[in-house]
C-alpha positions in Angstrom: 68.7 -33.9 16.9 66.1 -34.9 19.1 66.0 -34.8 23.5 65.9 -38.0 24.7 64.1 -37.7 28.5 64.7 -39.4 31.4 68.4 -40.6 30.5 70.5 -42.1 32.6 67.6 -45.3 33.9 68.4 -46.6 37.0 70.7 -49.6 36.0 72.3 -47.5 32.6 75.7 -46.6 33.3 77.0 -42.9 32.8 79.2 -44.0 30.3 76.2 -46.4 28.6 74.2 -42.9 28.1 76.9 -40.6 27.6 75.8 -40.1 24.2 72.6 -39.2 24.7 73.2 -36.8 27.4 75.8 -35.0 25.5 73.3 -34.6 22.9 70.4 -33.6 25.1 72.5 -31.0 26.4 73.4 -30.0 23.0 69.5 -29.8 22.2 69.0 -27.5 25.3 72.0 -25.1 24.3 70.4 -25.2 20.4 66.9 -24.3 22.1 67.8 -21.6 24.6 69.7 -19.6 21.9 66.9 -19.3 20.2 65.5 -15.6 20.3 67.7 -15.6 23.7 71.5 -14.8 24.3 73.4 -17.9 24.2 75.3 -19.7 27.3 78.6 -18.6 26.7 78.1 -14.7 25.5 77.4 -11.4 27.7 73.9 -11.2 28.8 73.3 -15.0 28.3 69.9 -16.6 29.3 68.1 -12.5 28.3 65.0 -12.7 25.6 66.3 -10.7 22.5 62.5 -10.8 20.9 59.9 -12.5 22.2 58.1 -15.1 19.7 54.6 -16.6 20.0 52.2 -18.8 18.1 49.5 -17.8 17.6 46.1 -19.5 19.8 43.9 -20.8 16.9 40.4 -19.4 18.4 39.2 -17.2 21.1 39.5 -18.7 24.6 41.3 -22.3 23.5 44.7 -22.3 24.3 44.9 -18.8 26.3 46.5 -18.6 29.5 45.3 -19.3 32.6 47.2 -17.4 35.3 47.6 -17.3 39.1 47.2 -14.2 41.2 50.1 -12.3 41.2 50.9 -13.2 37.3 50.2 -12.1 33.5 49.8 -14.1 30.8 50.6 -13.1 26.8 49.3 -14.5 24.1 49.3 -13.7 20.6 45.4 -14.3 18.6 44.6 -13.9 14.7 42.6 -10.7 14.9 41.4 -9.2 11.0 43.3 -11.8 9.5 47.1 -10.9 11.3 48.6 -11.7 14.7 47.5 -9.2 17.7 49.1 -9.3 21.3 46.6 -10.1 24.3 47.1 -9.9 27.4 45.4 -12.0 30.6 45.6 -10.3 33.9 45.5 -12.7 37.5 43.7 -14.9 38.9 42.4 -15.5 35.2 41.1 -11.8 35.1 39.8 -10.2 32.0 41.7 -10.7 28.2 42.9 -7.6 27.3 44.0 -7.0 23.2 46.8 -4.5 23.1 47.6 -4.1 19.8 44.9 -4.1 16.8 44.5 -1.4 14.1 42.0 -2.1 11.3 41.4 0.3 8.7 39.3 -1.6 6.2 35.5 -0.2 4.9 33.5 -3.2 6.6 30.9 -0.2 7.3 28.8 2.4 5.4 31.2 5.0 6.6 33.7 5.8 3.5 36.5 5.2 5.9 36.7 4.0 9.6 39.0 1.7 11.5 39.9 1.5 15.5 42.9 1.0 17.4 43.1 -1.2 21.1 45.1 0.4 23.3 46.8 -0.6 26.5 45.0 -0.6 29.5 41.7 -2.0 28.0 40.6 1.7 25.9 39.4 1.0 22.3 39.7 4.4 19.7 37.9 4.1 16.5 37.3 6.4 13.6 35.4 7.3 10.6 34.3 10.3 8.1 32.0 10.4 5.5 31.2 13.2 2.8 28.4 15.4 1.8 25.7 14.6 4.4 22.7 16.3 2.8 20.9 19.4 5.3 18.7 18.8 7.9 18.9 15.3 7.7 20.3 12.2 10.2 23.3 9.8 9.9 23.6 6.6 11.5 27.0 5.0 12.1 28.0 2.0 13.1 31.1 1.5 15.1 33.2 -1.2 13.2 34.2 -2.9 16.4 31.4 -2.9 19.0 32.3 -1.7 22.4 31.6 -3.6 25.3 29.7 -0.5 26.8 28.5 2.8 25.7 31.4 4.6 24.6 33.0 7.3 26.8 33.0 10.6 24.8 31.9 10.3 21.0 33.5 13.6 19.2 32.2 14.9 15.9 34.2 17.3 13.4 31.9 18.9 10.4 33.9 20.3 7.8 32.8 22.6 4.6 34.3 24.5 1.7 33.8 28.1 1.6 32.0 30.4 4.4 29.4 29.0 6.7 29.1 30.9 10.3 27.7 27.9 11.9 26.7 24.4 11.7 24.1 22.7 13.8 25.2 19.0 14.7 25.0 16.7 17.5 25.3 13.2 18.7 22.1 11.3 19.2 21.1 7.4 20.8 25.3 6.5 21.4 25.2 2.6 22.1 28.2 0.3 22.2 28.0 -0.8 18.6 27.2 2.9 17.1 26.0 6.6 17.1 23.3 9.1 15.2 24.6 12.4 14.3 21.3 15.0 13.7 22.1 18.0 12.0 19.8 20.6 10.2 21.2 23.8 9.5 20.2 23.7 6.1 24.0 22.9 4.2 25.4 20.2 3.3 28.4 18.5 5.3 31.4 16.7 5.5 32.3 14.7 8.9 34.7 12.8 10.9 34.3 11.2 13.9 36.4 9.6 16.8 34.8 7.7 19.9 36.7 6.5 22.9 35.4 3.9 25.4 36.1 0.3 27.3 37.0 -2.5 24.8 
């Protein structure tokens, strides 16, 4: 079934088109039941999930929006489908939902999570840092500026009263933890900042 426009033409009768009509509305009521409430049932005309394709590359085919309006889009981000968000007046693209957890770093194990509102949270450890010795990691998404608070955890088996460690040169795409009491340590990592 396929909607036929502009039916009736000026000069068609009703009854010349009747046909078609019937089965344009029948391709309206096929269409708006889809991921919606139908016509004729409680709630009708209500989203029951919302369903997007997805825009084939960054910037072609997003929204542009007016002021006083949002637009949603959903991108391929690390190979899967990830919700974006363009404020007014074609404001700034938000992501609101990612989560990678793959070892595209040296770190043993990293990731990051958008969340709403623009804040990206990304993570990491790695094992056995030799003593008095430097670690460079690299975030494995950049941030658009240096990220707000960078926290480091050291952890060690047995007794150890303290542990000398600090982060050195933050950037947006990565950090240098210095440490150099002498032991060897274990360390995970979490920085917060602006997407």
């Amino acid at each position: 079934m396929t909607y036929t426009a502009n039916v009736p033409v000026t000069g068609n009768s009703l009854g010349g088109t009747r046909d078609i009509i019937r089965s344009n509305f029948q391709q309206i009521a096929t269409v708006e039941a889809i991921n919606h409430v139908a016509f004729n049932e409680l709630g009708q005309g209500k989203h029951k999930f919302l369903q997007m394709p997805e825009v084939t590359a960054s910037g072609a085919g997003v929204p542009t929006t007016s002021a006083d309006e949002a637009g949603f889009y959903a991108e391929v981000g690390n190979g899967v489908s990830q919700l974006f968000m363009r404020r007014e007046s074609n404001g700034v693209v938000l992501q609101l939902t990612a989560s990678d957890v793959s070892n595209t770093t040296a770190q043993a194990s990293s990731g990051y999570s958008c969340l709403p509102g623009g804040l990206l949270i990304e993570y990491g450890s790695f094992g056995s840092e030799s003593s008095s010795a430097t670690r460079t990691v690299t975030f494995p998404k950049p941030f658009s500026v240096t990220p707000y608070s960078i926290t480091i955890t050291p952890t060690k088996a047995g007794t150890v009263a303290t542990v000398d460690a600090y982060v050195q040169l933050p950037t947006a795409s990565g950090f240098t933890i210095r440490h150099g009491d002498g032991h060897s340590w274990d360390y995970f990592w979490i920085a917060i900042g602006k997407a």
